[in-house]
C-alpha positions in Angstrom: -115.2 -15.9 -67.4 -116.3 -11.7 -67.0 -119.5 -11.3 -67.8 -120.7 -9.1 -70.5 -122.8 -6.2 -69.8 -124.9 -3.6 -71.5 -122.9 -0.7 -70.8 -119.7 -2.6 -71.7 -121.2 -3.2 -74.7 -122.4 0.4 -75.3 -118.7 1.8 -74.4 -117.0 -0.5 -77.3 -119.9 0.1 -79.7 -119.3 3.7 -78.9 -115.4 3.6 -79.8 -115.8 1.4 -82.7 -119.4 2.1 -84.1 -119.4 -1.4 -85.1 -123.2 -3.6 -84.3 -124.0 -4.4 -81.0 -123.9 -8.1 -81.3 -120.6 -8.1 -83.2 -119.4 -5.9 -79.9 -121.3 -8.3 -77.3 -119.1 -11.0 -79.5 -115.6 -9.4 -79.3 -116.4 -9.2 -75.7 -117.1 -12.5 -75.1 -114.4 -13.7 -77.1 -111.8 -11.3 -75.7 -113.0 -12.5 -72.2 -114.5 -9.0 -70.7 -110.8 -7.2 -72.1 -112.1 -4.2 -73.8 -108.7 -3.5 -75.3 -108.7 -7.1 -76.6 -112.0 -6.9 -77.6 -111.4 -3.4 -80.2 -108.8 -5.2 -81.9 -110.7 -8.4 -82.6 -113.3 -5.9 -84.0 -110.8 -4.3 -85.9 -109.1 -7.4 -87.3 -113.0 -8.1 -88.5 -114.4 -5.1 -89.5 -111.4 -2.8 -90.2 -112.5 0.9 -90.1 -114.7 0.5 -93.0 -117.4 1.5 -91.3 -116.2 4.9 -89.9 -114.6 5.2 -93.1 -117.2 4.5 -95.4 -119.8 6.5 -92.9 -118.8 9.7 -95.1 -118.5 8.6 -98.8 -121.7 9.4 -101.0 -124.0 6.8 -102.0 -125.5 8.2 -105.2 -126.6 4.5 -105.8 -129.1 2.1 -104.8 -132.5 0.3 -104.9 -136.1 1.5 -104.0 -137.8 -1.6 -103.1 -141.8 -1.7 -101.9 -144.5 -2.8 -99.3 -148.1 -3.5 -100.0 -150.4 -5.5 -98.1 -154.1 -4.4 -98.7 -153.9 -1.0 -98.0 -151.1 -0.8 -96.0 -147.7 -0.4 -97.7 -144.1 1.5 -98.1 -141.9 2.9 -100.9 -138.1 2.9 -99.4 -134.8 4.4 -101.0 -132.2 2.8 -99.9 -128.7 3.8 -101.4 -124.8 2.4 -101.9 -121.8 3.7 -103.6 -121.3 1.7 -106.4 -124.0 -0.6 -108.6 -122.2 -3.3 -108.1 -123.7 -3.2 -104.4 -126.9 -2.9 -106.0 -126.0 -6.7 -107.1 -125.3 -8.0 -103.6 -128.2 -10.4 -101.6 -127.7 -8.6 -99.0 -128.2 -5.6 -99.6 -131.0 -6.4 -101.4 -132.5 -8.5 -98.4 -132.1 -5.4 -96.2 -133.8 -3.3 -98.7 -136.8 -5.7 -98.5 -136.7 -6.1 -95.2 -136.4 -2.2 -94.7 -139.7 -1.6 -96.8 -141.6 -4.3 -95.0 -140.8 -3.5 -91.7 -141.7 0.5 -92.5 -145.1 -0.4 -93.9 -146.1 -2.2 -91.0 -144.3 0.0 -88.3 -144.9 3.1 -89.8 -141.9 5.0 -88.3 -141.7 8.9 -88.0 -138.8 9.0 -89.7 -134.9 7.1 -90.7 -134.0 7.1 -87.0 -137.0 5.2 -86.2 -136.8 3.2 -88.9 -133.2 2.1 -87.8 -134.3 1.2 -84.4 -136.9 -1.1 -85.4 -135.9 -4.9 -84.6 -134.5 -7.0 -87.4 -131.5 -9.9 -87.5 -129.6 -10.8 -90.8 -126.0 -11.9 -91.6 -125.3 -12.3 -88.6 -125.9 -8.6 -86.9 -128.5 -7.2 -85.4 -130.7 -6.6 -83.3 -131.8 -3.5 -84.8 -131.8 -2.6 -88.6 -129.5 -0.1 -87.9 -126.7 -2.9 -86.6 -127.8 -4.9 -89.5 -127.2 -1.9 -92.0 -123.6 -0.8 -89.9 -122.7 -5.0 -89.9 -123.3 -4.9 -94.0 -121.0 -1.1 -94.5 -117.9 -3.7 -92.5 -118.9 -6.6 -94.5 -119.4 -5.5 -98.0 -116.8 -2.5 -97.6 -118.6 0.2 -98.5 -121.2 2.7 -97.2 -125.2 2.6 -97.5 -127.8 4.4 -96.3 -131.6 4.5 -95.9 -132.5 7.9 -97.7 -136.5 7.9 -97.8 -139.8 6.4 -97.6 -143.0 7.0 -97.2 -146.0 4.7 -95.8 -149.8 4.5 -95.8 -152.4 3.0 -94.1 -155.7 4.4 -96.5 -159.3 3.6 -96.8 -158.6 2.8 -100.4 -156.3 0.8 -102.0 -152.5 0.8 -103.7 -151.1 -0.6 -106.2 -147.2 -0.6 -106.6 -144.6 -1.2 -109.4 -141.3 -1.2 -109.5 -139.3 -0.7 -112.7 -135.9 -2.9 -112.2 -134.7 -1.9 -108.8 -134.1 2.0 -109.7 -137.9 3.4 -110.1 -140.6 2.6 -107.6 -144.3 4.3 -107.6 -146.9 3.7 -105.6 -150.7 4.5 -106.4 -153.5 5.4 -103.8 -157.0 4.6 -105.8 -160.8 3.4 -106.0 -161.9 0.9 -108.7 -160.0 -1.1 -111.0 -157.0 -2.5 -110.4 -155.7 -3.5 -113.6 -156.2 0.3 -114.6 -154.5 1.4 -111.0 -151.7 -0.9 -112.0 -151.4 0.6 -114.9 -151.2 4.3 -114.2 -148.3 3.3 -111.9 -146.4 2.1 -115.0 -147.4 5.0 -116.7 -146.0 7.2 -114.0 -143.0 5.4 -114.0 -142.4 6.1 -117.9 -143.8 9.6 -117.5 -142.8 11.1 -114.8 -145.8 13.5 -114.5 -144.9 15.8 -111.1 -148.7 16.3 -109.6 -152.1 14.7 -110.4 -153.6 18.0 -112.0 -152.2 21.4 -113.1 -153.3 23.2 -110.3 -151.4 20.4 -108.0 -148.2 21.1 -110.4 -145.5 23.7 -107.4 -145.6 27.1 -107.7 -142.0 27.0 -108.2 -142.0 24.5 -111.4 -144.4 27.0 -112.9 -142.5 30.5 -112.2 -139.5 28.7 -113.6 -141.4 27.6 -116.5 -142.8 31.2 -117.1 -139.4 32.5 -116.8 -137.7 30.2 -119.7 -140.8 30.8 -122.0 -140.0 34.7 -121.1 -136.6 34.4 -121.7 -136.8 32.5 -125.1 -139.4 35.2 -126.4 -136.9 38.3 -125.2 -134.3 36.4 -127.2 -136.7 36.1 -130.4 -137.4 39.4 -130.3 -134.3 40.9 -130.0 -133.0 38.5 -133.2 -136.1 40.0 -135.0 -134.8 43.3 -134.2 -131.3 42.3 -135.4 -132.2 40.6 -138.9 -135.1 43.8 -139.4 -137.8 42.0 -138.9 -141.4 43.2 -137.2 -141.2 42.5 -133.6 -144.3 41.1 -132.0 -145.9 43.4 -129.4 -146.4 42.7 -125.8 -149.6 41.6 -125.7 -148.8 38.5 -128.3 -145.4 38.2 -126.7 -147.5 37.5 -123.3 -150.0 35.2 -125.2 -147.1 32.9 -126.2 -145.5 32.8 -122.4 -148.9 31.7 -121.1 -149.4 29.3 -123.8 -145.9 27.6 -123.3 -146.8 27.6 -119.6 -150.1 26.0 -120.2 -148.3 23.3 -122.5 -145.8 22.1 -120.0 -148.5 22.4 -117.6 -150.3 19.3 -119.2 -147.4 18.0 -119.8 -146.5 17.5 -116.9 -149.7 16.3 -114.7 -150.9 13.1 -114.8 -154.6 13.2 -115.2 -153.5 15.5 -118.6 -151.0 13.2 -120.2 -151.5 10.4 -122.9 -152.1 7.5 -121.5 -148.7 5.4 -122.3 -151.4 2.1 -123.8 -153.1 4.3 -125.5 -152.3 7.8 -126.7 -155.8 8.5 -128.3 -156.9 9.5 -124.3 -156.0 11.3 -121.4 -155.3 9.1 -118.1 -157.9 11.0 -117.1 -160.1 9.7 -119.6 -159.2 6.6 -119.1 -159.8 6.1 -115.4 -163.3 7.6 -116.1 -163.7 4.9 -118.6 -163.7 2.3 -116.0 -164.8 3.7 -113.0 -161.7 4.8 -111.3 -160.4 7.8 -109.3 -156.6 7.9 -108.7 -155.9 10.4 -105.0 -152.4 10.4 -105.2 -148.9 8.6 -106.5 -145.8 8.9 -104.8 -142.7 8.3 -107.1 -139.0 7.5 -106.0 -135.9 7.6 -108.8 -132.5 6.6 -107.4 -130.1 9.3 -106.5 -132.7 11.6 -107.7 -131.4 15.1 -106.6 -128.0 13.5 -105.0 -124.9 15.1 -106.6 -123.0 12.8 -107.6 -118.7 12.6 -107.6 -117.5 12.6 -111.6 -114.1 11.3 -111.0 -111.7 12.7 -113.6 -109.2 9.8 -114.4 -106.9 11.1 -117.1 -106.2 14.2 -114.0 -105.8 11.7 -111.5 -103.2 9.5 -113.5 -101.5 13.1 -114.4 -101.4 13.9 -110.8 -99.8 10.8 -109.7 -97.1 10.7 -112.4 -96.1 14.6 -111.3 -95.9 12.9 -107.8 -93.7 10.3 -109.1 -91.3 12.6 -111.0 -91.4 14.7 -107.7 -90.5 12.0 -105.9 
């Protein structure tokens, strides 16, 4: 019997992109013949994986990582969320957020070359993810994470599989736990007003300018007094302000009780909140909106063409 080598393996790998160990195992079965060996691969896999490598996955999980205070957030997206469904895919989301918190890897490619087996591939969690694309049919991909090792503490919490936050804190952890729900429902974008982007605020100040022009020229219209400039630039700062608080974290109502601020709150019972990190699947992804009256009208025009 041939025996199997490294760069053997690396040369099928590199013509089918399938796993390593599903290549090593074509090899072996196919008795060293690389030729042999692709189609086995082939007849397993298909092309799904090339395939699938450039179809969007606007789906997915964000799974989590905390031990102490060391922990992970991870996206990890599919296609469909019927994938979302699959064990796993879910398993290799785990796995994924587990493996980042206690590797903490620069970034997705090192991530990918970490060592993890499951299903069957490996030995890397980038096999294991290009194994499950030719298995399940269908492409995934690890989008984001972030880790931390901190001299405080974190508290995570995951709503369903589609919203994950994690919390860097001091004190109580019941109320830590809770801002992270809160987050979840609220969305806030920074911990204070002055943390909130520039860029959130100048577009801010540009709708509340925009909706006061529009006012005033209606006034105009309809013979009404139009309000001067200086008012007119009271009102843009005042919307600003609004979504301002509306916005950051320590300024919102706390979700269990909307009689205080989470601010107040935290300083209630002795706890200061750093920073939250908070991932929302496909969140900024454009999605594909498939038009299916068009696509039945297109294929009856083919059929009549035909």
């Amino acid at each position: 019997m041939a025996a199997i080598t490294a760069s053997m393996v690396a040369e099928l790998r590199g013509k089918t992109d399938a796993p390593m160990m599903e290549c090593k195992k074509a090899l072996t079965e196919a008795e060293g013949d690389m030729a042999k060996a692709e189609e086995l691969l082939r007849v397993k896999l298909g092309t799904k994986a090339g395939k699938a490598a450039s179809r969007v996955t606007a789906e997915g999980v964000v799974s989590s990582f905390i031990d102490g205070n060391v922990g992970a957030l991870l996206e990890v997206n599919c296609e469909t969320d019927f994938v979302t469904k699959n064990d796993s895919f879910l398993a290799l989301a785990k796995a994924a957020a587990e493996l980042a918190a206690k590797n903490a890897p620069a970034d997705v490619a090192a991530l990918g070359a970490l060592a993890y087996e499951q299903d069957g591939f490996g030995p890397t969690l980038e096999d294991v993810r290009k194994g499950l694309i030719g298995k399940i049919g269908e492409n995934m991909s690890f989008r984001r994470f972030k880790c931390w090792n901190t001299a405080g503490k974190l508290a995570g919490y995951l709503h369903g599989t589609r919203i994950g936050v994690v919390v860097e804190y001091t004190g109580d952890d019941v109320a830590a736990k809770d801002v992270a729900m809160h987050v979840a429902a609220m969305k806030p974008v920074a911990l204070t007003s002055a943390d909130v982007p520039a860029e959130l605020v100048e577009r801010e100040r540009s709708v509340a300018a925009a909706k006061a022009a529009e006012d005033a020229s209606k006034a105009q219209a309809e013979g009404k007094p139009v309000q001067s400039a200086e008012i007119v630039a009271k009102r843009i700062e005042g919307g600003v302000q609004k979504y301002l608080k509306e916005v950051s974290l320590f300024n919102q109502s706390f979700v269990k009780n909307d009689k205080q601020t989470v601010e107040q709150m935290l300083k209630a019972v002795g706890t200061t909140v750093t920073g939250f990190t908070m991932y929302v699947v496909g969140e900024g992804i454009e999605k594909k909106v498939d038009d299916f009256a068009a696509e039945v009208a297109a294929q009856v025009a083919a059929a009549k063409g035909a």
